[in-house]
N, C-alpha and C positions, 0 to 999 in steps of 0.2 A: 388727298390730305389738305387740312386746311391751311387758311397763308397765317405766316408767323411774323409780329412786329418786333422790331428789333430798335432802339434809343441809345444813341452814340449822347453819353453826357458831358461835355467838357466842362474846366472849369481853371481859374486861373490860381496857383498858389505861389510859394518864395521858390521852392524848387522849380516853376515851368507850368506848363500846361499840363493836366491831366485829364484821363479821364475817368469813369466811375466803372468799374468790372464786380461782378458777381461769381464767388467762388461755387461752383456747380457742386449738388449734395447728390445727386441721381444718374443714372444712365441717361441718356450717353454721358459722357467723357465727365464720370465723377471726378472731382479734387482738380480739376481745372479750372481758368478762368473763363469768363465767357462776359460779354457784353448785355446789360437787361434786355428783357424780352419774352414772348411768348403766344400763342395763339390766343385771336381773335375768342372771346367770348357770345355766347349767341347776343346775337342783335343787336350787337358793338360794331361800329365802324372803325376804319383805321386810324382817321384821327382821334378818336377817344381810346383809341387802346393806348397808342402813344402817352396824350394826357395821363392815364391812369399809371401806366409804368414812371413816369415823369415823378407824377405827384406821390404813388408808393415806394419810391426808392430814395427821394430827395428831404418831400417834404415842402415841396414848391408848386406851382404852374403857372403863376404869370408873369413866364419868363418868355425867350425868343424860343419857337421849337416848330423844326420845317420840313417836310418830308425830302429825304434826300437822295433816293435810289431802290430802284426793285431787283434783288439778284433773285438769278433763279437757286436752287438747292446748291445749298455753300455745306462743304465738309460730311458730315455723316449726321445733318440734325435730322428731323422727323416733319419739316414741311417743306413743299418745294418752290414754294416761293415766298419770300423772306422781302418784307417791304422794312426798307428803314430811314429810321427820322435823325436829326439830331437837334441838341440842344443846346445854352449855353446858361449857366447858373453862375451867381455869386458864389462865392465859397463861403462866405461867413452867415447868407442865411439859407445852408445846404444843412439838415436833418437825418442821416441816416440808421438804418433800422439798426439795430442792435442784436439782432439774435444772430448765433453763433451757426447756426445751420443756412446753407446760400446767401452767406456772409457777404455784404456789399465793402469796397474798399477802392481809394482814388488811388490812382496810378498814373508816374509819369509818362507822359504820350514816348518819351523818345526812351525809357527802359520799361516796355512791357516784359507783362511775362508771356511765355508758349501759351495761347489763345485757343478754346476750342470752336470748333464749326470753321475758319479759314475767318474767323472776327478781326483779324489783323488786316484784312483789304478791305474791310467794313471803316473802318477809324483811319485810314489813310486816306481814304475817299473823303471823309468827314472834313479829315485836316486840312486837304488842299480847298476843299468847300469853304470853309471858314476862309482859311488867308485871303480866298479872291473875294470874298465878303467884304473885308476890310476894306477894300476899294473901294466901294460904291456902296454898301450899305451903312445905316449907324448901330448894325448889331451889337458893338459892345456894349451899348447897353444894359444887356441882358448879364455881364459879367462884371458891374461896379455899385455899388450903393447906390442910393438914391441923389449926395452930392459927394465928392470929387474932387483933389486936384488935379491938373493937366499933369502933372507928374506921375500919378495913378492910372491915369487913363493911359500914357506913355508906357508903362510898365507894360500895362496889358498887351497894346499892340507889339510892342519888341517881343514879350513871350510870344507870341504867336506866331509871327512873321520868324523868328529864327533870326533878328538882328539888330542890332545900335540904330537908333532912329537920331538924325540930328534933332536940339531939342528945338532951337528955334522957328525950323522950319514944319517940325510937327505941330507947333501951336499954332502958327500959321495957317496948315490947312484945315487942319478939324475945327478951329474957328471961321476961316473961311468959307466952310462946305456947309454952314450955317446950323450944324448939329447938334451943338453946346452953346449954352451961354452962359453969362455968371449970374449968382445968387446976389450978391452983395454981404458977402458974409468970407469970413475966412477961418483957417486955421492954422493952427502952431506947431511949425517942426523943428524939432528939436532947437538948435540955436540960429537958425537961419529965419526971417523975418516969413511973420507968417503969408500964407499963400491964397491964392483968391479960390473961393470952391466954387464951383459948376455943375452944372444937371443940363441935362440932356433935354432938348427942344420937345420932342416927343418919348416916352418910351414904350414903343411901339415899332414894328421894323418898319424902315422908310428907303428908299433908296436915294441915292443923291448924286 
């Protein structure tokens, strides 16, 4: 059988982290969800399967997206070895299809629904992938507009991480680890004086 790619897509909203699931129209396991994916097309490689799932379900691709794990035959799919990626997308310039058949729909990481193919050890792999990301890369990138307040960029990592980050000492390091800088430009929140925006030194994955 041939190998199957499979695109864990996170992304970040007000409820939490999500990810993107597709409601199955076919055998196997119709009217479940399942994570994007699919077999290899001739004389496709696996990184362009990825891209293409990436860029047909979102609407994006140059975003962060890394290949993350080969399990062998997960659940009752139809190849037995299932290579997968993940990704990390803005939410606000995510595109999804709209036809009512293998319906795509974000879903919060911590209330999925019964997952078909065993996809639920797929996206927990993913998840812990990312959080130790946070350490040492400046992936979030891949999940903030082009500029930023350090307050936005705070959000992100506390969804992620599962906690209260002090705020002090988060500006601290992600200034420190030299990832961000400022624009020279600001914006206005609400009645609170406005904030300095930022962009990202590179965006591009870097490790640091």
């Amino acid at each position: 059988m041939p190998a199957a790619v499979i695109v864990v897509i996170f992304t970040v909203r007000q409820d939490g982290l999500s990810v993107l699931l597709i409601e199955r129209a076919a055998e196997p396991c119709p009217g479940q969800w399942a994570l994007p994916g699919g077999v290899l097309q001739p004389g496709e490689s696996l990184d362009s399967a990825a891209i293409r799932k990436l860029a047909d379900e979102t609407g994006v691709s140059d975003v962060f997206l890394e290949q993350l794990y080969t399990f062998d035959r997960l659940g009752d799919g139809r190849a037995d070895i299932v290579v997968t990626y993940f990704a990390l997308v803005d939410f606000a310039r995510t595109r999804l299809r709209s036809e009512l058949t293998w319906r795509p729909a974000w879903h919060p990481v911590g209330r999925l629904p019964p997952l078909a193919f065993e996809n639920e050890r797929i996206v927990a792999y993913a998840e812990e992938r990312l959080r130790s990301k946070l350490a040492y890369t400046n992936v979030a990138y891949s999940l903030l507009p082009q500029r930023f307040t350090l307050t936005q960029m705070q959000h992100v990592y506390e969804t992620i991480l599962g906690e209260q980050l002090d705020k002090r000492n988060f500006r601290r390091r992600v200034v420190g680890l030299g990832i961000v800088q400022e624009t020279g430009q600001t914006a206005k929140q609400g009645a609170h004086r406005p904030a300095m925006l930022y962009e990202f030194v590179s965006r591009r994955p870097t490790v640091v």
